[in-house]
C-alpha positions as CSV (number, residue, x, y, z in Angstrom):
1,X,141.2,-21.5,-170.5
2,X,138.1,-22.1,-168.7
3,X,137.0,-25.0,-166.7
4,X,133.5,-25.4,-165.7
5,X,132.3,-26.9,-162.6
6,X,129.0,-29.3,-163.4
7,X,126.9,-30.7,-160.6
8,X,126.8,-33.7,-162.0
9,X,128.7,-37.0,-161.1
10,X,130.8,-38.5,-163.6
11,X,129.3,-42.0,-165.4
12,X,131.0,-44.2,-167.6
13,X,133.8,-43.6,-170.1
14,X,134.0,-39.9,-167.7
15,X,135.5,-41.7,-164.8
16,X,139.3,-41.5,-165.6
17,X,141.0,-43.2,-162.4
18,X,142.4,-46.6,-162.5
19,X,140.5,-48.4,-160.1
20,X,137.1,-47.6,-158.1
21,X,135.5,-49.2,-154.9
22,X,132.4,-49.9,-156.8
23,X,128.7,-51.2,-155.3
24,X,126.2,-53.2,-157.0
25,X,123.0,-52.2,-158.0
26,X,121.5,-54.0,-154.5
27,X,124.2,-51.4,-152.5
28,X,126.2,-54.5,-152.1
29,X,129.8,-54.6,-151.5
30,X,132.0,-55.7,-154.3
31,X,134.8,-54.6,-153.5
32,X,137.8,-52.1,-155.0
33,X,138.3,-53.1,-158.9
34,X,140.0,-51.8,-162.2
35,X,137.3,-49.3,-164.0
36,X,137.5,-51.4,-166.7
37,X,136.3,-54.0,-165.5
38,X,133.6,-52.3,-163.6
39,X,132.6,-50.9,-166.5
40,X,132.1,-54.0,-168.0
41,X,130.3,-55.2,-165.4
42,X,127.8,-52.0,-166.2
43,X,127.7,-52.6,-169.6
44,X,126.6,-56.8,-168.8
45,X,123.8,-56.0,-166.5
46,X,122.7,-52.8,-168.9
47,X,123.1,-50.1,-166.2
48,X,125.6,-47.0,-166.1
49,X,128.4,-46.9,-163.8
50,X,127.7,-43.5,-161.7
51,X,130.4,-41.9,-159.4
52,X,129.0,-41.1,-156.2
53,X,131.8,-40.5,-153.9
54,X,134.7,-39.1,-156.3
55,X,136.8,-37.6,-153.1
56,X,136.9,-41.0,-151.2
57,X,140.2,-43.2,-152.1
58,X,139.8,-44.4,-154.4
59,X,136.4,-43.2,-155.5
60,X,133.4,-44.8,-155.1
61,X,131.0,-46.2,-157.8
62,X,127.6,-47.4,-157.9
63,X,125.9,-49.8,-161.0
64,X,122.5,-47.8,-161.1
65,X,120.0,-46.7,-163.9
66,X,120.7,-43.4,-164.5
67,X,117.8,-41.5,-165.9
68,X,115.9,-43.2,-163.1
69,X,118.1,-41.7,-160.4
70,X,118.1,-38.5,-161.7
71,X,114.4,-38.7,-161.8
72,X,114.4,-39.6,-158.0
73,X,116.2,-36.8,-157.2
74,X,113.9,-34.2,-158.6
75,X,111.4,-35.9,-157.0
76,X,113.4,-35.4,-153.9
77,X,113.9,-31.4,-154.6
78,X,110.5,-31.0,-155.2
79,X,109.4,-32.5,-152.0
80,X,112.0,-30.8,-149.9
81,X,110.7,-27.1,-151.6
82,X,107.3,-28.2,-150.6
83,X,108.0,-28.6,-147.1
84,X,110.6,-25.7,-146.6
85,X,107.6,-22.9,-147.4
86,X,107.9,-19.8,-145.2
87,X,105.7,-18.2,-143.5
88,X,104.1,-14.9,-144.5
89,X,102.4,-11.9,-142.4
90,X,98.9,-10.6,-143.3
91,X,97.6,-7.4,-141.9
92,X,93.9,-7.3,-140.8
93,X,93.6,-3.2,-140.4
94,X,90.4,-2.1,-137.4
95,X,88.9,1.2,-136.4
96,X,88.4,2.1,-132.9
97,X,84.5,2.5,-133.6
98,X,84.1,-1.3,-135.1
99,X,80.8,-2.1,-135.3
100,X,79.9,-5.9,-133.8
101,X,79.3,-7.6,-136.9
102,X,82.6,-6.3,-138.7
103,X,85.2,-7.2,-135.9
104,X,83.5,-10.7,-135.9
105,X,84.2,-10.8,-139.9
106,X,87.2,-9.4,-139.3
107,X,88.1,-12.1,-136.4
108,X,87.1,-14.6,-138.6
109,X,89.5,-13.9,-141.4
110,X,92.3,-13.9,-138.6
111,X,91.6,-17.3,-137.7
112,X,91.7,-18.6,-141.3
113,X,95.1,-16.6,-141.5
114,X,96.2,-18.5,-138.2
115,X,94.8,-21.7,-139.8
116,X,97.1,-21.3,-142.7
117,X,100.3,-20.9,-140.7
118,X,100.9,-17.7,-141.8
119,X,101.5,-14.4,-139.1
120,X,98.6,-12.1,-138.5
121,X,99.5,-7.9,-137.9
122,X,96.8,-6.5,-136.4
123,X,96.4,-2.7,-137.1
124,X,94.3,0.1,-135.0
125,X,94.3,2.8,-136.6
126,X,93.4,6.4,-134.5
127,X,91.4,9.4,-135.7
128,X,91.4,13.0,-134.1
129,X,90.5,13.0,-130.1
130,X,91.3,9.2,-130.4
131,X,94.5,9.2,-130.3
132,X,94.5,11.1,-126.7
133,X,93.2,8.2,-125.2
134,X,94.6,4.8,-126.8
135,X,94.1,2.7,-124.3
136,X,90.5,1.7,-126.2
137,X,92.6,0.6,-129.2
138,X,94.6,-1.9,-126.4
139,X,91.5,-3.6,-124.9
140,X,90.1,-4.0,-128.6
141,X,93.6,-5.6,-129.5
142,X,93.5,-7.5,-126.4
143,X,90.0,-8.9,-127.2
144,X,90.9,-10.1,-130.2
145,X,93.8,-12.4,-129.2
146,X,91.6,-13.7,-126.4
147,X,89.1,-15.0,-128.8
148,X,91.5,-16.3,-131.3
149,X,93.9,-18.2,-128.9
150,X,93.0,-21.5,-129.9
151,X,94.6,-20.6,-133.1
152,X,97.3,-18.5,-132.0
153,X,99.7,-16.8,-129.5
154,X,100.3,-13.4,-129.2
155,X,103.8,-12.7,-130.6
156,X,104.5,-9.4,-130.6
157,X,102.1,-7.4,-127.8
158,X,100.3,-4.1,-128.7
159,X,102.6,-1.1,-129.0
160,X,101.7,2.7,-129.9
161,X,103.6,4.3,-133.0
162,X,101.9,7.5,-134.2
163,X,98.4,7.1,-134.8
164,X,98.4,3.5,-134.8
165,X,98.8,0.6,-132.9
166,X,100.2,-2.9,-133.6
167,X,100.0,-6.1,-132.6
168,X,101.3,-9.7,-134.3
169,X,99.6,-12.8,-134.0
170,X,101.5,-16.3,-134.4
171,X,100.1,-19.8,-135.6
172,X,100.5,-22.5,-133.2
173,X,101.5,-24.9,-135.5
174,X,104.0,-24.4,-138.8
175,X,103.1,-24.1,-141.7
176,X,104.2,-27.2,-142.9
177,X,102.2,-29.0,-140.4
178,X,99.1,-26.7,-141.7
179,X,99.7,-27.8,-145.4
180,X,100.1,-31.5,-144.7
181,X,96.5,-31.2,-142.9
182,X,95.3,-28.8,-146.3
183,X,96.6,-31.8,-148.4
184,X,95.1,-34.8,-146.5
185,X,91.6,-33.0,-146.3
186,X,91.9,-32.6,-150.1
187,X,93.1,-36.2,-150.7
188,X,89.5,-37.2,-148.6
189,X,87.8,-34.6,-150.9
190,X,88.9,-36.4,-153.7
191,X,88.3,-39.8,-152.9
192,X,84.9,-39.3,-151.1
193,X,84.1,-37.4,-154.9
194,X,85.4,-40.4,-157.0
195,X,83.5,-42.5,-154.5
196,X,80.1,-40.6,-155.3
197,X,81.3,-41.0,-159.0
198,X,82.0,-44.8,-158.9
199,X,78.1,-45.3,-157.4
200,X,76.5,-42.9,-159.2
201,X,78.0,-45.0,-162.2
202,X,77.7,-48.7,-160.5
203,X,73.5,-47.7,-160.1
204,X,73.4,-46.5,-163.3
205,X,74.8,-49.9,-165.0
206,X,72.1,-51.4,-162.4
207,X,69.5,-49.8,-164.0
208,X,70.0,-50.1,-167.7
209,X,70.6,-54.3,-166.9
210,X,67.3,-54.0,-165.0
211,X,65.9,-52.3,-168.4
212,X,67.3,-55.0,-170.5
213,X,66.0,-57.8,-168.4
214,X,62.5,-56.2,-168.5
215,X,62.7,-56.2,-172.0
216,X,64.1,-59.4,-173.0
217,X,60.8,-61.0,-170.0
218,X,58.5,-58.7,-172.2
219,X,59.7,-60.5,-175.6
220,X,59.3,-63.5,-174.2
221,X,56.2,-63.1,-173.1
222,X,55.2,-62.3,-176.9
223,X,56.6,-65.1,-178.1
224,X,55.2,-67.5,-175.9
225,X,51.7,-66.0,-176.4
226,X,51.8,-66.2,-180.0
227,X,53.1,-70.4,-179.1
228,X,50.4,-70.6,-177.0
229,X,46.9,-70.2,-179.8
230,X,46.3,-72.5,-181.8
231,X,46.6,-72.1,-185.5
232,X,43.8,-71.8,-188.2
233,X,43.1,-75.1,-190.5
234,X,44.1,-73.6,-193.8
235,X,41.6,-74.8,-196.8
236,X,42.7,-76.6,-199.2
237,X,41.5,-76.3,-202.8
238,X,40.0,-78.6,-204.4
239,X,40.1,-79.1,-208.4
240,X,37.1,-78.0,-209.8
241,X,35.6,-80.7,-212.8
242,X,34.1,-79.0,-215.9
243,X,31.1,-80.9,-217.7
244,X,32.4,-78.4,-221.1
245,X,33.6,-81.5,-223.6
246,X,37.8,-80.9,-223.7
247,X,38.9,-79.2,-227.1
248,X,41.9,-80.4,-228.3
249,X,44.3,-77.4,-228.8
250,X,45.2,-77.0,-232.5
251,X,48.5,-75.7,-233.0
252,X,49.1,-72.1,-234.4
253,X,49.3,-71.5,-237.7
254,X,52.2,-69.8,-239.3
255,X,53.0,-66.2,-240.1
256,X,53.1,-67.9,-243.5
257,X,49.6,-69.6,-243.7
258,X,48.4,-66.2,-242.0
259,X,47.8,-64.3,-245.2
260,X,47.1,-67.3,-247.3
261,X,43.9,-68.5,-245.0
262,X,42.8,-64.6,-245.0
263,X,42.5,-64.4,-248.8
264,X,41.0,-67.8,-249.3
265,X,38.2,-66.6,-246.9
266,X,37.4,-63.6,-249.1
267,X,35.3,-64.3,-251.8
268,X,36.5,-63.9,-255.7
269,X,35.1,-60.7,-257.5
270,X,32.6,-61.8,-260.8
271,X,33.0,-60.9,-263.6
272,X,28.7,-60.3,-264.5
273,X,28.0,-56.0,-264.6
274,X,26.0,-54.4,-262.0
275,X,22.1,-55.2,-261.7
276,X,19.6,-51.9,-263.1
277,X,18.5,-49.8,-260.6
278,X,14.8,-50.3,-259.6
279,X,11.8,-48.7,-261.6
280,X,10.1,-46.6,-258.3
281,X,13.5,-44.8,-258.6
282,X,12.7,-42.1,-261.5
283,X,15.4,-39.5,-262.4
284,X,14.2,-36.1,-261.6
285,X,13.5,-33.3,-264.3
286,X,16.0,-30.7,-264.8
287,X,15.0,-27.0,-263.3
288,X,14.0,-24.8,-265.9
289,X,15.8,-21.1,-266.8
290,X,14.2,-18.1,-265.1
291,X,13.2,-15.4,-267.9
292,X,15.7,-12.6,-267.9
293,X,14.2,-9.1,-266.6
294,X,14.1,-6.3,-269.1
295,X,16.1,-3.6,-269.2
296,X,14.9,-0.5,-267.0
297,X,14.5,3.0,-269.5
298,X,17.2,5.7,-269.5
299,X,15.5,8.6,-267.9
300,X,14.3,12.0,-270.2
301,X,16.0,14.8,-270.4
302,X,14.6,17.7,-268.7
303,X,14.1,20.8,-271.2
């Protein structure tokens, strides 16, 4: 049989001793009671009965909101990692030849290293004849934690191994200490940001109520021009009287009396026959027949 070991405290119907020394959910003392009853108590004022102390005697048991303590508590853990961040070691690497502008690169890196919190190893690393005569690669070393001591200390002095020589650089301050400052000057980045943002925003509102009052002056401004001119006397028209005598309007006929009124209009065919036709017009004289053409001969026969 196995038994596992959890982290977490017992709550509620878990707690299995008789009585408990409980605290209410302002950490005031209540005093030692049944578990019962301090459950009860939990289950009244809608909180969870959490043991906090289960090796005192008798245990100890707070009324609390669970899920909102275990929430606290990461919050806690995550804060406490934060702050617990080790330091690391960076290695800046120089030649004994440096030129001017590259050690004062190289220089400037270091101090940001420093900056951060972290450890700086500074390397000089020796080619051929060079290595006969280190001491150059000391004085550069030495240089270089003169001009950076604002930022740090030297830690670990310069030392010959082989063809190189080392040297360690500490940060003044932890690196806690150098976060915390990373953090606020990010939190004045942000807010001096959203401030820009808030007044770029405020002037733009200005200017579009500045636009809408310039329009609404310019409507008005119609309007009470057109008020302002006087309106045109409209003409009035007057009946005309017509000397023409009035006709009374007879009312239509029919489609019945149509046809009847149309045939009494046409006069009625006689019965007498048609008059001659006049004397100057003579009938003409019919043509007479041509004469028919005689017959041509047959031709003789030749002998």
């Amino acid at each position: 049989m196995e038994f596992i070991i959890s982290a977490e405290p017992r709550i509620n119907d878990e707690i299995r001793v008789s009585k408990v020394r409980l605290i209410g959910p302002n950490s005031e003392q209540v005093g030692v009671i049944a578990t019962s009853v301090a459950l009860n108590l939990a289950k009244e004022a809608n909180l969870d009965l959490v043991e906090v102390a289960p090796n005192a005697d008798p245990p100890v048991a707070k009324l609390i909101d669970y899920g909102k303590y275990k929430y606290n508590e990461k919050i806690k853990q995550r804060e406490a990692r934060r702050n617990q961040s080790a330091a690391e070691i960076k290695e800046i690497r120089f030649r004994l030849k440096i030129d001017e502008h590259d050690f004062e690169v190289k220089k400037s890196h270091v101090i940001r290293f420093l900056q951060g919190g972290d450890k700086v190893k500074v390397t000089i690393m020796l080619r051929g004849r060079e290595q006969s005569r280190p001491i150059g690669g000391v004085e550069l070393l030495q240089r270089l934690a003169d001009e950076v001591s604002e930022y740090g200390t030297i830690e670990f002095y310069p030392k010959h191994e082989g063809r190189n020589i080392f040297m360690t650089l500490a940060p003044k301050g932890k690196k806690i200490h150098a976060k915390s400052e990373q953090r606020r000057r990010g939190a004045d980045t942000r807010a001096d940001r959203q401030a820009r943002q808030k007044a770029r925003l405020a002037a733009k509102e200005k200017e579009k109520a500045q636009e809408a009052g310039q329009a609404k002056a310019a409507v008005n401004e119609i309007k009470s021009a057109e008020s302002s001119v006087p309106a045109k006397p409209t003409k009035t028209a007057e009946p005309k009287i017509s000397t023409k005598p009035s006709v009374k309007a007879t009312p239509k006929a029919t489609k019945a009396e149509v046809p009847a009124k149309s045939a009494a209009a046409k006069p009625a065919k006689s019965d007498k026959p048609a008059a001659p036709a006049s004397k100057s017009a003579k009938p003409k004289p019919a043509a007479a027949a041509k004469p028919a053409k005689p017959a041509k001969p047959a031709p003789r026969a030749k002998k």
